[in-house]
N, C-alpha and C positions, 0 to 999 in steps of 0.2 A: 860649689861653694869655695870662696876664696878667704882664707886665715892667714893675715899677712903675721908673722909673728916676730917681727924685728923689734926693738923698742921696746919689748915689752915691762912693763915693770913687776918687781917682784911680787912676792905677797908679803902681805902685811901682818904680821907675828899680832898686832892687837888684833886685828878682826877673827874674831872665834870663829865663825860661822864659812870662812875663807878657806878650805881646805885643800883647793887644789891650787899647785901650783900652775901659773900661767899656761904652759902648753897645757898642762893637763885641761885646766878650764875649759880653754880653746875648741881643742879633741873631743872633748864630752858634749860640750855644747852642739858643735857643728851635727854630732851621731843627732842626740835628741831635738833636733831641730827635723830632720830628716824624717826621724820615726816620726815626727806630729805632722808632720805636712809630708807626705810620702807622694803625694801626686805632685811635689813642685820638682822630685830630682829631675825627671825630662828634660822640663824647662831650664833647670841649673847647671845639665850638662850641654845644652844647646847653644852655639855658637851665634853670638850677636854682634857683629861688626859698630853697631850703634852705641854697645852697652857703653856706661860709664859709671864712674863711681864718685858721690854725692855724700860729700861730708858737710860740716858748719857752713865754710866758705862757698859754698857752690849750691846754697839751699834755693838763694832767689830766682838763679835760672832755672834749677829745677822745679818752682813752682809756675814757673810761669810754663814753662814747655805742657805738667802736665793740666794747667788752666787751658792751653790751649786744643791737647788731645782731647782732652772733656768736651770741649767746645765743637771741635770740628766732628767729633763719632755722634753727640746727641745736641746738635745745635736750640733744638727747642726747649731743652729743660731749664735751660735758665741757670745763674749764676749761683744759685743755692744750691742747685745739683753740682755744679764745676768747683766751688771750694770746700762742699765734704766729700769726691771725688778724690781731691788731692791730698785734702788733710787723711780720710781711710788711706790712702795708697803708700804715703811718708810714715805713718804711724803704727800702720799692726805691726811690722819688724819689730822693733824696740819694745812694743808690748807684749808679744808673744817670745823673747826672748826673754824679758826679765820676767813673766812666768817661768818658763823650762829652767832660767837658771835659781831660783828659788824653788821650785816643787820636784824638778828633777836632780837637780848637781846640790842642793842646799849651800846654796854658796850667793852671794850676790856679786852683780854683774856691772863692774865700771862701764858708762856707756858715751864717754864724754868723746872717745876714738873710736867712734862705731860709723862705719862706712856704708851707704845701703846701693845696691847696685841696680842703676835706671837703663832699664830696657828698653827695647820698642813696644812690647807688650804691657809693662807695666814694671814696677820695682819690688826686686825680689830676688835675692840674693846676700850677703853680708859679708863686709870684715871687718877685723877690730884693727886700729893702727897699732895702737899702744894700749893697756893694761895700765894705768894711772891705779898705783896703791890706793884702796881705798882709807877714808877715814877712822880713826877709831871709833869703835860702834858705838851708837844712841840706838837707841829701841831695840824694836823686832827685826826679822831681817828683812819681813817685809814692807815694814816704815821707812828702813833702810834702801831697797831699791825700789822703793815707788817714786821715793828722793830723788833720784838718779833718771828715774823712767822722766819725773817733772821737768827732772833741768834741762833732759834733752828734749823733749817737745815742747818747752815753752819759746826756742825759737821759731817754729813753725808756726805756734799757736801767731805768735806777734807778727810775720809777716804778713798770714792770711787775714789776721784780723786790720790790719792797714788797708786787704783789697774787700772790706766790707763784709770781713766772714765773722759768720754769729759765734762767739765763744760758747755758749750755751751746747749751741749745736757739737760744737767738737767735743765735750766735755760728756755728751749724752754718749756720742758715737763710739769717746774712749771708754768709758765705763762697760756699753753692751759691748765692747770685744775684749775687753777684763774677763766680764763674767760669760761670755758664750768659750772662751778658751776654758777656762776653767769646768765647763758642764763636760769636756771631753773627755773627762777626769774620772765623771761620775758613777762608771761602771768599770771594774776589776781594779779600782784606787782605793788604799786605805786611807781615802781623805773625807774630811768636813767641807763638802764642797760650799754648804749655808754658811757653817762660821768663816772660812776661806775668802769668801765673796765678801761677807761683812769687813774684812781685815783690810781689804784690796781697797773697796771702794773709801773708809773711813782715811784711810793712809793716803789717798790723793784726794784728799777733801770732796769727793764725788758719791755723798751719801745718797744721797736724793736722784742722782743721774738714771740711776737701771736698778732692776730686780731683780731676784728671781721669783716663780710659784710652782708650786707642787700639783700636778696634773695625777689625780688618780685613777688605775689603768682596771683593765681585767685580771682577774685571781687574785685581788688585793693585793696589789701593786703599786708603787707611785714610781712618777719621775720628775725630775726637775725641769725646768725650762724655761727659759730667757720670759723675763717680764718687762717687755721696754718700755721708755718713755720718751724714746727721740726717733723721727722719721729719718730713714738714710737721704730720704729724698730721691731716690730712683723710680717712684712713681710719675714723677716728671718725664721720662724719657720716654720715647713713642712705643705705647704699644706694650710698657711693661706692667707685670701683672704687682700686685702688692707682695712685701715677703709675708711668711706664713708669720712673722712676731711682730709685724709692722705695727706699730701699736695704734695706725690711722681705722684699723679694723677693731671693732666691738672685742674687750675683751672675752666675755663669754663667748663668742664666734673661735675665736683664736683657740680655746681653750679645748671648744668641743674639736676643731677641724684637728690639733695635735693629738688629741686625745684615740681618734680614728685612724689617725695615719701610725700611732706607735701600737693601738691595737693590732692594727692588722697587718704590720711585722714579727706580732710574736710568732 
C-alpha cells in the first residue's frame, strides 16, 4: 500500500465527524483496509514492473487498456461484459473505502486526491495525494461521503457511457458492492446492517438499484443476503457458471441454494 502524505491538508475544525488528523486518517485507513480484504496484502507486496498509478488525468488510458484486457482474456462476451468489467475494476476502491472510512474511522473521506494503482493483474492498491479539507457539514456523514464517493465516479461513469456503457448497469453494479460490503458487517458488528444499507443506497440516489433479504436458517436463525437486481454479466464469458445472487436465476432457486450452503456450514 502506498500513502503518499505530502500535501496534505489539514482537518477541518467545522466537520464534527473529522476526528483524525490527516496522517492519522491515512494510518487507520490503510490498517482497516487490509483487515477487510486480507487476501490482497500478497498481491500489494508483490512487485509489478507494469504497475502504475491512475488518477483524474490518466482515467481514459486506463479505461481503454482495461477495455482491452477484457477484450483480449474473454473475446466472446461482448462489450457489455468489457465496460462492467472496467467500470467493477475502477470502482470497488473508492467504494469500499468510503465504507471503512465511515463505519470504521467514523470520519469521512476526501476522495478528489485518491490515486488507484493499475496492475497487470487488475487495480488494486491506493493512495491519496492530498487530503482537500472537507466542507462544512450538511447532513449525515453518510450523505456526506456518498457526496464525495459521486464526484469521483461520475467521471468514469461519463467516459464509459461515451463507449455505449449502460448507466443503469453501473448504477445496479454500484449499489450490489454498497450493500455486499456492507453484509460483511453482519456478524460480531454492532450495526443496523438493514437501516445502514437503506442510508447508503437513498444517499446515492440508488434506492431501487439492490436489496437485501432475509434468508431463514436452521435453529431459528436468519441471515441477510444480497438481493440483486443487475447482472454482472460474466455469464457471457465461456464456460462461466452464474453467481449464486445473479439475479438471471429464479429468485426462490437463489434463496433455497444460499439457504443450503449456509446451512451446512453451521
Amino acid at each position: 500500500m502506498a500513502i503518499d502524505q505530502k500535501s496534505l491538508g489539514s482537518k477541518s475544525p467545522a466537520s464534527a465527524a473529522t476526528t483524525l488528523d490527516a496522517s492519522s486518517l491515512l494510518a487507520q485507513l490503510n490498517t482497516e483496509y487490509q483487515r477487510f480484504l486480507p487476501g490482497l496484502t500478497p498481491l500489494l507486496n508483490k512487485q509489478d514492473p507494469d504497475a502504475r498509478w491512475v488518477g483524474s488525468a490518466d482515467l481514459d488510458n486506463c479505461i481503454s487498456d482495461l477495455l482491452v484486457i477484457a477484450e483480449q482474456q474473454n473475446p466472446e462476451a461482448g462489450p457489455h461484459y468489457w465496460h462492467a468489467y472496467a467500470w467493477s475494476t475502477l470502482s470497488w476502491q473508492p467504494a469500499v473505502l468510503s465504507l471503512l472510512a465511515v463505519h470504521r474511522l467514523h470520519s469521512e473521506l476526501p476522495l478528489a486526491g485518491l490515486e488507484q494503482q493499475q496492475r497487470s493483474e487488475g487495480v488494486y492498491g491506493y493512495r491519496i495525494r492530498s487530503l482537500i479539507p472537507p466542507a462544512p457539514p450538511q447532513g449525515s456523514l453518510i450523505e456526506r461521503q456518498a457526496g464525495l464517493l459521486q464526484a469521483y465516479l461520475e467521471p468514469i461513469f461519463a467516459r464509459l457511457e461515451s463507449r455505449a456503457f449502460k448507466r443503469r448497469l453501473g448504477e445496479g453494479l454500484l449499489a450490489d458492492r454498497i450493500l455486499g460490503c456492507l453484509l460483511q458487517w453482519q456478524q460480531g458488528q454492532d450495526l443496523n446492517i438493514t437501516e445502514l444499507a437503506s442510508q447508503w443506497l437513498s444517499a446515492l440516489n440508488l434506492e431501487n438499484a439492490s436489496r437485501l433479504m432475509s434468508i431463514p436458517l436452521q435453529q431459528d436463525r436468519e441471515v441477510l443476503a444480497l438481493d440483486r437486481k443487475t447482472c454482472c454479466q460474466y455469464f457471457r464469458c465461456q464456460s462461466a457458471e452464474p453467481c449464486p445472487t445473479c439475479p438471471r436465476i429464479p429468485r426462490q432457486r437463489r434463496i433455497n441454494q444460499l439457504r443450503q450452503e449456509w446451512n451446512t456450514d453451521v
